[in-house]
Structure formats: structure tokens, C-alpha cells
LOLO-417770 format. One line per field, with one value per residue: x, y, z of N, C-alpha, C, O in turn. Coordinates in nm, 3 decimals. Layout:
% residues N
n.u	c(X_...) .
n.v	c(Y_...) .
n.w	c(Z_...) .
ca.u	c(X_...) .
ca.v	c(Y_...) .
ca.w	c(Z_...) .
c.u	c(X_...) .
c.v	c(Y_...) .
c.w	c(Z_...) .
o.u	c(X_...) .
o.v	c(Y_...) .
o.w	c(Z_...) .
//
This chain:
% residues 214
n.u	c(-2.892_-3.013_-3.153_-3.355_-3.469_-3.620_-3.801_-3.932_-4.063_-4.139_-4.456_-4.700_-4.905_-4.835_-4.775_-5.015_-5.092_-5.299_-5.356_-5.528_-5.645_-5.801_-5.745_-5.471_-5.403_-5.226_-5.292_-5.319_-5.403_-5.656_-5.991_-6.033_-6.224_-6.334_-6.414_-6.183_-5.989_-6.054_-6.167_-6.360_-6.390_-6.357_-6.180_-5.949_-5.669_-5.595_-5.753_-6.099_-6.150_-6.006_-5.862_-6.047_-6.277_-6.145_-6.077_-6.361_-6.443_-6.237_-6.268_-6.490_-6.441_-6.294_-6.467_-6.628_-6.479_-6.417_-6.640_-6.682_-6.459_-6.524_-6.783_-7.028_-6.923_-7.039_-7.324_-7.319_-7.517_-7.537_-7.665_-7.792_-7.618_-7.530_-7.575_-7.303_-7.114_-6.889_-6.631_-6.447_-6.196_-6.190_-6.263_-6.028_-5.862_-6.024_-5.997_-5.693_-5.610_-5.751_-5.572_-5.529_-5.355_-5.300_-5.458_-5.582_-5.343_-5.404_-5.634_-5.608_-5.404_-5.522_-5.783_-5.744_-5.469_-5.401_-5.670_-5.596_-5.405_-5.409_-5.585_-5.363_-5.181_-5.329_-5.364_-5.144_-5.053_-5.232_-5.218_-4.944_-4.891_-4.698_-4.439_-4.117_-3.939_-3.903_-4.176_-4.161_-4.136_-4.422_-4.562_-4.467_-4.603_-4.902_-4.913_-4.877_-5.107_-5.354_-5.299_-5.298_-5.544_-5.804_-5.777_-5.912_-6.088_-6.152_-6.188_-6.525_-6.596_-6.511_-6.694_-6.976_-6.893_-6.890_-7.126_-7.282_-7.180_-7.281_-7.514_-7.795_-7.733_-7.584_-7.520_-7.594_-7.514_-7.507_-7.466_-7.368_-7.357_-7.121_-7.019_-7.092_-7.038_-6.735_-6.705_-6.825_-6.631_-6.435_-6.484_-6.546_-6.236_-6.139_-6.258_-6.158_-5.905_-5.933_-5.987_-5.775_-5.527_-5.195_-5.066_-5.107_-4.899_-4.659_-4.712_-4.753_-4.417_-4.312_-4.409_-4.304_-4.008_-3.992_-4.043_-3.776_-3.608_-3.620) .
n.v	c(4.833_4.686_4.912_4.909_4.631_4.694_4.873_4.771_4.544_4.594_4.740_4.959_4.827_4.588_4.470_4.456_4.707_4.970_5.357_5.608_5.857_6.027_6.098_6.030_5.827_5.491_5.134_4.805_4.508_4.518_4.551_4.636_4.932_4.915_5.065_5.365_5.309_5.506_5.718_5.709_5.666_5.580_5.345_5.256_5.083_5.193_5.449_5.391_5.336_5.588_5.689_5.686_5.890_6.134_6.213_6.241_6.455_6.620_6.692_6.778_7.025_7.143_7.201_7.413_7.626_7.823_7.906_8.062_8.197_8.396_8.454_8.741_8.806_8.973_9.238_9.532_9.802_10.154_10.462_10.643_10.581_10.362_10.010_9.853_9.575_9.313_9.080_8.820_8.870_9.134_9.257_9.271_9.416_9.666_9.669_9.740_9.924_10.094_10.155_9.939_9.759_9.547_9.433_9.335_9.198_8.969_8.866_8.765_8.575_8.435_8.395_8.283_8.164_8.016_7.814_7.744_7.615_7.429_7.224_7.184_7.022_6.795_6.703_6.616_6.442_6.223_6.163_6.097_5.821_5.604_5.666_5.661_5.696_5.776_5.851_6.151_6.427_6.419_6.385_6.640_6.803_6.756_6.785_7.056_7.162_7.092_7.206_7.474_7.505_7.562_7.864_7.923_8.010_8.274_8.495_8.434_8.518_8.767_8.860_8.837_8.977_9.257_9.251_9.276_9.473_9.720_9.744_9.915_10.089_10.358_10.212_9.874_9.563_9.243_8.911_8.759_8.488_8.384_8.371_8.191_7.981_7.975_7.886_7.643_7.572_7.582_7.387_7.152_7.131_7.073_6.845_6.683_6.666_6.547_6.331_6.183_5.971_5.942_5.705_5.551_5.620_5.528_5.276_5.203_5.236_5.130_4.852_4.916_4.865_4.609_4.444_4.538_4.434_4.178) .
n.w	c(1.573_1.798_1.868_1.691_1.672_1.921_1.858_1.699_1.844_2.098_2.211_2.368_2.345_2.259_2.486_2.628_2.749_2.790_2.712_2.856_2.644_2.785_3.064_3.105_3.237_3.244_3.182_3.279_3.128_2.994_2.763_2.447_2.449_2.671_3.000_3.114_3.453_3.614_3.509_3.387_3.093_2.734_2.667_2.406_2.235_2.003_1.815_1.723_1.363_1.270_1.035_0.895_0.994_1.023_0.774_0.615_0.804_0.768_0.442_0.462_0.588_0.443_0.211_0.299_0.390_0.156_0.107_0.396_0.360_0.191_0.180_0.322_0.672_0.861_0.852_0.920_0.977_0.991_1.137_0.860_0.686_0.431_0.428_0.526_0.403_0.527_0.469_0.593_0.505_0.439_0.674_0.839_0.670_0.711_0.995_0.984_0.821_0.960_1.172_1.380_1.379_1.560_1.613_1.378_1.314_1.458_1.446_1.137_1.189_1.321_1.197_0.969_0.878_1.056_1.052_0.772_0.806_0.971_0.792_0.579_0.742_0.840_0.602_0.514_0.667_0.639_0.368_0.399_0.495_0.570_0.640_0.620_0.756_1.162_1.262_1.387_1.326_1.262_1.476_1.630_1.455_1.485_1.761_1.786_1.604_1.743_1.957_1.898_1.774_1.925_1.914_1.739_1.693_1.782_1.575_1.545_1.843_1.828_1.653_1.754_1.983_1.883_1.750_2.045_2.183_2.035_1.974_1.902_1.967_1.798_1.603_1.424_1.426_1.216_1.193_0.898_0.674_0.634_0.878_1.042_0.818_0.872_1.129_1.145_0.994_1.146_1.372_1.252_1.192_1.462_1.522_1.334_1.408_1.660_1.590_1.504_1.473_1.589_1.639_1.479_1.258_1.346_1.392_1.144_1.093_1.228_1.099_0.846_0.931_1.020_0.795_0.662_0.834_0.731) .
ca.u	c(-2.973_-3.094_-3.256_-3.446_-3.538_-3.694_-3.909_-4.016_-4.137_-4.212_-4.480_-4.767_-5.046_-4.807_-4.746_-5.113_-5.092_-5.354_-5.349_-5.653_-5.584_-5.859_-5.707_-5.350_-5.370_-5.191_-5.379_-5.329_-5.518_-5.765_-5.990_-6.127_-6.369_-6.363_-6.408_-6.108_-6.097_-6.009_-6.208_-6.479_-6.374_-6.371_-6.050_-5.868_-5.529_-5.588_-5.894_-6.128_-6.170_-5.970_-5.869_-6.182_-6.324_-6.031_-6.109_-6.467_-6.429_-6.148_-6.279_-6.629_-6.428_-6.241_-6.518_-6.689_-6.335_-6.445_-6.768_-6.617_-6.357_-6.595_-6.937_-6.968_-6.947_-7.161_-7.370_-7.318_-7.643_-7.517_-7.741_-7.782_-7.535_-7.562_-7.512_-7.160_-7.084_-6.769_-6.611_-6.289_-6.055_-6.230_-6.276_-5.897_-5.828_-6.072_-5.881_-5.545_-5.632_-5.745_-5.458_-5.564_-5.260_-5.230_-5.545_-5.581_-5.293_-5.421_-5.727_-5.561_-5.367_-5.637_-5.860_-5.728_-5.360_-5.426_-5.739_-5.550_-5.241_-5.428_-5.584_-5.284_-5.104_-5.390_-5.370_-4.996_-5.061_-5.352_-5.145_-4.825_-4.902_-4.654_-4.320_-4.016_-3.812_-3.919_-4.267_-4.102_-4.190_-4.531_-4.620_-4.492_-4.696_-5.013_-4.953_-4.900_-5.208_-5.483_-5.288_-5.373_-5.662_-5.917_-5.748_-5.946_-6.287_-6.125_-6.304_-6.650_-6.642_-6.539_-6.801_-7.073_-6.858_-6.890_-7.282_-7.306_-7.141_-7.264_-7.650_-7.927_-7.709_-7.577_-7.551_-7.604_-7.443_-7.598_-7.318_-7.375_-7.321_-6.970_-6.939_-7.157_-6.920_-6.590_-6.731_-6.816_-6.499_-6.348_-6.521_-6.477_-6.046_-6.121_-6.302_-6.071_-5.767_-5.930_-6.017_-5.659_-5.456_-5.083_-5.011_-5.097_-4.814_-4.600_-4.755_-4.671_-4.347_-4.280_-4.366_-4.169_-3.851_-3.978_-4.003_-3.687_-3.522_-3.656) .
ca.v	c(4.715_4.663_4.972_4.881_4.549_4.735_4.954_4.667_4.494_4.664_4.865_4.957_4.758_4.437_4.434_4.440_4.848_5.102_5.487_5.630_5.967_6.158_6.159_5.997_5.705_5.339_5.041_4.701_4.418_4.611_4.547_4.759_4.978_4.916_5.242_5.403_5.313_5.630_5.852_5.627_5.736_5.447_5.314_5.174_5.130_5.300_5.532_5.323_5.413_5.722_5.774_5.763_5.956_6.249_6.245_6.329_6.577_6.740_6.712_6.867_7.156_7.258_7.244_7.523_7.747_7.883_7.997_8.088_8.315_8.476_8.537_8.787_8.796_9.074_9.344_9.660_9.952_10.289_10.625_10.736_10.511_10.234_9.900_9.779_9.412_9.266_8.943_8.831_8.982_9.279_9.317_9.268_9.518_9.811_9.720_9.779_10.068_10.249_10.190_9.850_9.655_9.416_9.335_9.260_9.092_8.826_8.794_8.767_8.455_8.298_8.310_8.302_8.125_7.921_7.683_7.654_7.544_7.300_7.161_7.152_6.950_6.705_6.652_6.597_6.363_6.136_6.127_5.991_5.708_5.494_5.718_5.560_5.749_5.762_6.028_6.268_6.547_6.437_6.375_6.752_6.880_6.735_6.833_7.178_7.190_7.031_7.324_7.604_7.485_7.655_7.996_7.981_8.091_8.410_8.543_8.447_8.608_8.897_8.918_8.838_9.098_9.382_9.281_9.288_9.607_9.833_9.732_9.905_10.231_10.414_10.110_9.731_9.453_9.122_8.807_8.653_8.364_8.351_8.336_7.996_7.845_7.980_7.866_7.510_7.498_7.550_7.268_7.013_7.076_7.026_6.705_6.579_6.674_6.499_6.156_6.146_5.902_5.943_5.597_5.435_5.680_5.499_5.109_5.170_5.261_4.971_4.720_4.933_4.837_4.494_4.449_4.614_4.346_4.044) .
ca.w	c(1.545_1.907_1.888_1.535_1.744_2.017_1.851_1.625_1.911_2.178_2.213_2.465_2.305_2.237_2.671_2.703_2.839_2.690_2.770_2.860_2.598_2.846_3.188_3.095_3.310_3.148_3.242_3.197_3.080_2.928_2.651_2.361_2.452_2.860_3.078_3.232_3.597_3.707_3.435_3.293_2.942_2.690_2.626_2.259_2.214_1.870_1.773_1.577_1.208_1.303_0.905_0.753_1.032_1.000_0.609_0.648_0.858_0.677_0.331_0.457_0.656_0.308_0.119_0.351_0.373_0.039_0.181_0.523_0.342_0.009_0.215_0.419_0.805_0.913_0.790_0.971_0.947_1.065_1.065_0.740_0.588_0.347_0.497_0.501_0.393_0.540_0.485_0.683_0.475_0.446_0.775_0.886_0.540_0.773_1.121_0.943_0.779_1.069_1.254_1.437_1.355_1.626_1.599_1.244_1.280_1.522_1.324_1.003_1.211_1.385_1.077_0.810_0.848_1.143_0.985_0.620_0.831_1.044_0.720_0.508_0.823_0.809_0.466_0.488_0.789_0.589_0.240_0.422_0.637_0.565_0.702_0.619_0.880_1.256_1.230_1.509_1.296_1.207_1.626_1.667_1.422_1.519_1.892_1.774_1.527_1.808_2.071_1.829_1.704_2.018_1.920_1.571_1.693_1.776_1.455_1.620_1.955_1.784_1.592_1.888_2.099_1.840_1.771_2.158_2.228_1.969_1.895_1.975_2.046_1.684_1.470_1.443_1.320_1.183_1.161_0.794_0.662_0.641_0.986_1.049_0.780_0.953_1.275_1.111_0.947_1.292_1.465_1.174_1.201_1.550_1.540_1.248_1.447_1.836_1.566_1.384_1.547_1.575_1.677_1.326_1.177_1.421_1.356_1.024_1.086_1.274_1.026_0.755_0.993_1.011_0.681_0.648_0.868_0.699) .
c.u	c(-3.062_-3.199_-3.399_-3.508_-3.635_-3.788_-3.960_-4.147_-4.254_-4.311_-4.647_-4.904_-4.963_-4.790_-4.858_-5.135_-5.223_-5.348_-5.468_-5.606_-5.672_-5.793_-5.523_-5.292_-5.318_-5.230_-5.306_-5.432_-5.627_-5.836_-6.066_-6.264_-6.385_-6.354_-6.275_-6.149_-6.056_-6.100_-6.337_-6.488_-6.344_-6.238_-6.011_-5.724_-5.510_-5.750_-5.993_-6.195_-6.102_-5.969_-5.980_-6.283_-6.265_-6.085_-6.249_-6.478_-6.354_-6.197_-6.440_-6.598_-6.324_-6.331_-6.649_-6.587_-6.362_-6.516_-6.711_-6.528_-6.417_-6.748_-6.913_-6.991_-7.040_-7.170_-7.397_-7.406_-7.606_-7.611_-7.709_-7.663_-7.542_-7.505_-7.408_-7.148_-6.981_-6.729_-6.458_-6.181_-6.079_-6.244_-6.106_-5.815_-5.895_-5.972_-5.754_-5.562_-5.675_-5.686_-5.444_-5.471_-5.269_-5.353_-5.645_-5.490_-5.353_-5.549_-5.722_-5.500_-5.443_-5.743_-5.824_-5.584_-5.391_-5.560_-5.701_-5.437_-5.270_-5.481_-5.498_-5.192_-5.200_-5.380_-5.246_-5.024_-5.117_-5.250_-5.011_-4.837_-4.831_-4.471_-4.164_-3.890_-3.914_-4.039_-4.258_-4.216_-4.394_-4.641_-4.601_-4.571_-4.831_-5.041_-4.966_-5.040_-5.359_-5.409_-5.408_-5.504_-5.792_-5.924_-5.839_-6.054_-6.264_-6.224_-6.442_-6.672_-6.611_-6.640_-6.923_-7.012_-6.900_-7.064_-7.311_-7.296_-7.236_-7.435_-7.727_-7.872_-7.720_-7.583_-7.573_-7.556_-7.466_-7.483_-7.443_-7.347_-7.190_-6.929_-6.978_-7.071_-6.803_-6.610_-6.738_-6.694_-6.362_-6.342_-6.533_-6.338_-6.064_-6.188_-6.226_-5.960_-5.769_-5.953_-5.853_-5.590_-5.319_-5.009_-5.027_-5.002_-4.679_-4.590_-4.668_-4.557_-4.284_-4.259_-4.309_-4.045_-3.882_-3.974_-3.885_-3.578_-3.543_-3.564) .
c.v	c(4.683_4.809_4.989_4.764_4.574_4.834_4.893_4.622_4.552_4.820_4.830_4.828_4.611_4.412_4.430_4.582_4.914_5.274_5.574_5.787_6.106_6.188_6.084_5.902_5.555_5.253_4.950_4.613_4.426_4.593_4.606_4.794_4.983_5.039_5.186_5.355_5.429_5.753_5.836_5.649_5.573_5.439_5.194_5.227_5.188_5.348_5.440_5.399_5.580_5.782_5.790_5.866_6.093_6.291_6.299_6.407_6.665_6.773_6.806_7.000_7.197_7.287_7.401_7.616_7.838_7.998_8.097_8.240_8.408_8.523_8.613_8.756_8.846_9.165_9.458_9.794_10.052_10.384_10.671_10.722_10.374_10.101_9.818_9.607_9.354_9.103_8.933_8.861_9.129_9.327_9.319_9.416_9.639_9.790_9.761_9.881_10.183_10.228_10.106_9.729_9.545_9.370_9.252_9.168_8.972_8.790_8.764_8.618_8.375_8.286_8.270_8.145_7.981_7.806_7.628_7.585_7.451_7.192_7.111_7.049_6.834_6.638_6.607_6.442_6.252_6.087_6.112_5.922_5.621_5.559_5.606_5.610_5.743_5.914_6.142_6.360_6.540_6.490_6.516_6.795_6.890_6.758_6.982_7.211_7.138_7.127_7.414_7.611_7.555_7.779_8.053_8.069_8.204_8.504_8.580_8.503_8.700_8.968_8.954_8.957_9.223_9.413_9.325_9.411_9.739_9.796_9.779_10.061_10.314_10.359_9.957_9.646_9.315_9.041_8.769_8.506_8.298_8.289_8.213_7.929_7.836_7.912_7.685_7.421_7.474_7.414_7.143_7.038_7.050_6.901_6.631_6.552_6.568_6.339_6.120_6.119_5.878_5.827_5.524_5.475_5.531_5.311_5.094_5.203_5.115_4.853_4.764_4.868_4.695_4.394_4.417_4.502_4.187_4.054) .
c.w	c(1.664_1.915_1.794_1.635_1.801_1.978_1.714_1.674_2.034_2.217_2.323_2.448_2.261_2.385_2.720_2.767_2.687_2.785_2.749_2.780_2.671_2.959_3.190_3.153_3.196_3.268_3.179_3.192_3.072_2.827_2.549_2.439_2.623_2.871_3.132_3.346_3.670_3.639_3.361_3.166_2.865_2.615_2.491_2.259_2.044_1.849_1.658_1.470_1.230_1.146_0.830_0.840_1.029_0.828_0.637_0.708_0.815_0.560_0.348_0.508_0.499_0.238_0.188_0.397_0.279_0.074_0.300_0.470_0.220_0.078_0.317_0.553_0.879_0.827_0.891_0.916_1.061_1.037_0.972_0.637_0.585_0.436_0.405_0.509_0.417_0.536_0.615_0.652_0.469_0.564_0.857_0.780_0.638_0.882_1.066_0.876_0.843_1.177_1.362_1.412_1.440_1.668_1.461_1.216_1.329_1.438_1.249_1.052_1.264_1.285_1.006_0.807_0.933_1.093_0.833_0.676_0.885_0.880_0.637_0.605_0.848_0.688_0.443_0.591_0.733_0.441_0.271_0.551_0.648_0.551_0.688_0.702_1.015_1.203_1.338_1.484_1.280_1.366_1.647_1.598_1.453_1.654_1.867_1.680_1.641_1.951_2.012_1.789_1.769_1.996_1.759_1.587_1.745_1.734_1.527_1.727_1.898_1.764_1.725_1.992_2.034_1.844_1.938_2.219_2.131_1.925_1.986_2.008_1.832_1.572_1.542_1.353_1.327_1.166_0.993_0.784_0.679_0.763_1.057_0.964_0.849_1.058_1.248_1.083_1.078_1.358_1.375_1.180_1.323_1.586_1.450_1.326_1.539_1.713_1.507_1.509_1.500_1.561_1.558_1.268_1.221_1.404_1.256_1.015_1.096_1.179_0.897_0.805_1.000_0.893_0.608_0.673_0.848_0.600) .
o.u	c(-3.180_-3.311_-3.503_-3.612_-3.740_-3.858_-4.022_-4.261_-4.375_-4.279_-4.694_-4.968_-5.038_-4.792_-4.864_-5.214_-5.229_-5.337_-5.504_-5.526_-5.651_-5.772_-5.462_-5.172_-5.374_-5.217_-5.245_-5.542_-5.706_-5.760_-6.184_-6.362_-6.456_-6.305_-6.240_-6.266_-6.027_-6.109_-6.401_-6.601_-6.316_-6.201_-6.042_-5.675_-5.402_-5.847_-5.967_-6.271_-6.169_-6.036_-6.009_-6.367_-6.351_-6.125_-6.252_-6.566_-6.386_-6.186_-6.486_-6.680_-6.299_-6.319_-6.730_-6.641_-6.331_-6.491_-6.702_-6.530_-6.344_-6.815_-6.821_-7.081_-7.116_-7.084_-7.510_-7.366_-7.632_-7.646_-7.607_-7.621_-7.554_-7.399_-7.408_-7.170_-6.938_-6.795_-6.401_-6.083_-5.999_-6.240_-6.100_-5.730_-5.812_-5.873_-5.704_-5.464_-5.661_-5.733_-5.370_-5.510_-5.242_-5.364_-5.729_-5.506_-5.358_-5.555_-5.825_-5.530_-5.433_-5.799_-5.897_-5.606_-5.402_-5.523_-5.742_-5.374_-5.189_-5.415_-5.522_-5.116_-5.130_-5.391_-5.233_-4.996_-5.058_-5.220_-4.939_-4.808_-4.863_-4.391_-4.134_-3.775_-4.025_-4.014_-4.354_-4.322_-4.471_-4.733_-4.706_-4.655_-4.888_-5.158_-5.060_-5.076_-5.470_-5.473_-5.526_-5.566_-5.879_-6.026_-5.836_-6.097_-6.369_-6.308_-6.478_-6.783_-6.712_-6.680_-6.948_-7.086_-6.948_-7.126_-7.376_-7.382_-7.244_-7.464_-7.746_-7.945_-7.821_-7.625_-7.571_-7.556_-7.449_-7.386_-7.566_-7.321_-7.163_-6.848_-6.899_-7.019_-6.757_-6.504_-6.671_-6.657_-6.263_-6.244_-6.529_-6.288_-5.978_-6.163_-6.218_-5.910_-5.674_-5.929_-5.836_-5.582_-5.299_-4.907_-4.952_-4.965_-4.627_-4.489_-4.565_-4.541_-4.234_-4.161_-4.263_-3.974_-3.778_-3.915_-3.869_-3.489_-3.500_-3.543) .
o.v	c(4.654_4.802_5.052_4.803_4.516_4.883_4.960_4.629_4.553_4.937_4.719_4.767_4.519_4.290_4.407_4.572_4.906_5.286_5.608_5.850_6.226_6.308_6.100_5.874_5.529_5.271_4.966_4.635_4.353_4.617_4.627_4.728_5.067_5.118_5.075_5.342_5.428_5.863_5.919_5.652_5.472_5.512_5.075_5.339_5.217_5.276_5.425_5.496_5.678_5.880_5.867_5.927_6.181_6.401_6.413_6.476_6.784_6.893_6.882_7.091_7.317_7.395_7.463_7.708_7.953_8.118_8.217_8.351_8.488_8.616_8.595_8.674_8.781_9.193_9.465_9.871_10.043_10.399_10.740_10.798_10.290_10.103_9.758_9.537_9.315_9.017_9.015_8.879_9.220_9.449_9.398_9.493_9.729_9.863_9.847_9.950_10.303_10.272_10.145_9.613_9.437_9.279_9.162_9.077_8.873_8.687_8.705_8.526_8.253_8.177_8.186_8.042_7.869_7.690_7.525_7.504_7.358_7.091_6.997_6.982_6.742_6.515_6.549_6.334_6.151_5.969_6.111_5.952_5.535_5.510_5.501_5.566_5.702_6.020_6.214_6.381_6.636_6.570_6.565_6.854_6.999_6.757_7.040_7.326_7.159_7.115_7.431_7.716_7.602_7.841_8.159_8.165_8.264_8.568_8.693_8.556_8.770_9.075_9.064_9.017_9.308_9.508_9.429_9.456_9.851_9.842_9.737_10.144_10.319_10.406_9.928_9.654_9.260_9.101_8.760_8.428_8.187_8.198_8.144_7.825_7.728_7.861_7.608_7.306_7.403_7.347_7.033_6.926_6.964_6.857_6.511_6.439_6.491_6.232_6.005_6.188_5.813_5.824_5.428_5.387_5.457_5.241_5.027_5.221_5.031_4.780_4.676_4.814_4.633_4.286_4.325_4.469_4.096_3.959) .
o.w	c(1.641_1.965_1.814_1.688_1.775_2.066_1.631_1.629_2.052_2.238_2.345_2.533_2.228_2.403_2.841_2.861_2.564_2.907_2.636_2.849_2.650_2.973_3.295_3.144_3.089_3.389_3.074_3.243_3.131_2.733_2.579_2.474_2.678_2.790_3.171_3.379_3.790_3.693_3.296_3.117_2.929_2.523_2.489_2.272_1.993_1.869_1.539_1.479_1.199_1.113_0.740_0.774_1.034_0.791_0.685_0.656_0.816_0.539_0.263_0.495_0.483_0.181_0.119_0.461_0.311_0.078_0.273_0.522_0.163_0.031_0.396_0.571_0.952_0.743_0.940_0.829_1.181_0.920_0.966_0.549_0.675_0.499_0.297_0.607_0.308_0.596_0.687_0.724_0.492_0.573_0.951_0.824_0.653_0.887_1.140_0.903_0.821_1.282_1.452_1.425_1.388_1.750_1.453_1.135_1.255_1.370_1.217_0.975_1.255_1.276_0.953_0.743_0.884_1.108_0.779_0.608_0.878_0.858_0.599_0.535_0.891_0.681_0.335_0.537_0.771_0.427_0.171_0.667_0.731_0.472_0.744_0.706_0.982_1.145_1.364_1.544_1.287_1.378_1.689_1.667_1.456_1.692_1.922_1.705_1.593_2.055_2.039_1.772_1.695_2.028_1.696_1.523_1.766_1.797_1.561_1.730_1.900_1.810_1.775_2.071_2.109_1.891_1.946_2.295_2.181_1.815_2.100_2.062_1.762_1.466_1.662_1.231_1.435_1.121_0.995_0.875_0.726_0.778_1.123_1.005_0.887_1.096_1.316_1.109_1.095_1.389_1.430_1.168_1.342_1.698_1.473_1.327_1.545_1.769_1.465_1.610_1.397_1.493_1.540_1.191_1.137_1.406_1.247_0.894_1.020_1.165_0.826_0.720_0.982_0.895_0.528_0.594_0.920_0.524) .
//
């Protein structure tokens, strides 16, 4: 019961504390929007409009996944053979077939698995906000989905490494379209992920338990 009390009440933003989330400093008597004084970064004890800013950004990075994963990536022109059209499964389908396993695998996880898993953990995150157990699990997932999340654009330097290396000598290779959506769809889960604020999971927890104890 005292510990239902205490995480009723107390919490950083009812003591007057905010936490600057760029350089990790807690301040007090602080108020929306002031600079850090250590980082000049603009400080809220919650992200404003974090959910409707997380939703737009998520719902515009699924609806270019489609694209991202069905157009192709590059167009490869070799001497005296037809130009090859690859998308990102097709191109993980040639490294594994000629004997490039461990690097089809990581491409196969940093494209492919790794941005449907950050979206499907957003979408889990946005359609339960109102946790009726402590959101432990929800805080690990979202630290692990905004780790992984830098490792997506993998894909893209690839591509730019292979055009880079190989043009201009026996063949050349053009990026498509695909890979401007993959690359988009990258940097919308990573702007949905840096606006989605953990601490509302957590609010609303709170006044479930207070609720709870009325």
C-alpha cells in the first residue's frame, strides 16, 4: 500500500524537478520550455503533443514500407547484360545464394525485420496507453527500439558503397526508388520513436492506481 501511495504521488514533475532528456541533467524550478543550464536544450517535463506527433510519423512511415519493400533499389548495367532490377528481398535472395550468408543475414535484419519491429512496437505503445500493470515492459521496449533504430540505414550505405565501388569500372549501379522510401521510412521510425514519450505510459498508470484507491 505504501508503495501504491508513493508512486501515486510522487513523481519528478509533482517536486518541481525536470530532466533535461539531451544531456541528463535534473533541474529544479524550471518551467516549460526554459533552456537547460548546462546544454541550452529546451526543457518539458513531458514532450508536447508527443502522441499525435508519434502517429504521424508512424502512420506516414507504414504507408511508404510497401513502396520501400516492392520497388526496386538499384538498377545494375553490366557489359553486355540486360539490366538487373533488385529490390531488398531480391537483393538479400542474390547475397544468399552466392554464398554471402552473413551478410544477407544482417541485411535481411536491419531492413527488413528491424523497421517492421520498430513499427509494430510503436503501434503497440500508441494503442495501449492506459497500462493497468506498472509499463516496465513497455519502457524496455522503447529503449531497445530507439537503440536499434540507427542500425536500419545499413541498407543505404550499402547501396552508396556498392554504387561507389564499382561505377565507372565494369558495371554501374543506379539506387531506385525503393531506396528513398526505405531511407524515409527509416527516418520517420526515428523521429516517431525520439517524439514518443514514455512518461505518459507511466502518468497514466498513476492515475489508474489512483483511481484504483478511491
Amino acid at each position: 500500500m505504501t508503495h501504491r501511495h508513493n508512486l501515486t504521488l510522487e513523481t519528478a514533475r509533482n517536486q518541481g524537478l525536470c530532466h533535461c532528456l539531451k544531456c541528463g541533467v535534473v533541474l529544479e524550478d524550471v518551467l516549460e520550455a526554459d533552456n537547460c543550464s548546462r546544454c541550452r536544450a529546451a526543457l518539458y517535463s513531458r514532450k508536447p503533443r508527443s502522441l499525435q506527433k508519434t502517429w504521424v510519423y508512424l502512420i506516414t512511415a507504414i504507408l511508404l514500407f510497401f513502396p520501400a519493400n516492392l520497388l526496386p533499389i538499384t538498377y545494375t548495367n553490366s557489359l553486355g547484360q540486360p539490366t538487373q532490377v533488385d529490390t531488398i528481398l531480391s537483393s538479400i535472395l542474390f547475397l544468399w545464394h552466392h554464398g554471402s550468408y552473413v551478410v544477407a543475414a544482417i541485411i535481411f535484419l536491419a531492413s527488413i525485420v528491424t523497421p517492421f519491429f520498430k513499427i509494430a512496437v510503436l503501434l503497440y505503445l500508441l494503442t495501449h496507453q492506459s497500462p493497468r500493470k506498472a509499463p516496465v515492459l513497455q519502457t524496455k521496449l522503447y529503449k531497445f527500439i530507439h537503440f536499434v533504430g540507427r542500425w536500419s540505414m545499413i541498407d543505404v550505405f550499402v547501396v552508396a558503397l556498392l554504387g561507389a565501388l564499382v561505377q565507372g569500372n565494369f558495371a554501374t549501379i543506379t539506387p531506385g526508388t525503393g531506396i528513398f522510401a526505405f531511407a524515409a521510412v527509416v527516418m520517420l521510425t526515428m523521429f516517431a520513436t525520439e517524439h514518443f514519450d514514455t512518461r505518459l505510459l507511466w502518468d497514466n498508470y498513476r492515475e489508474h492506481l489512483c483511481k484504483k484507491q478511491k
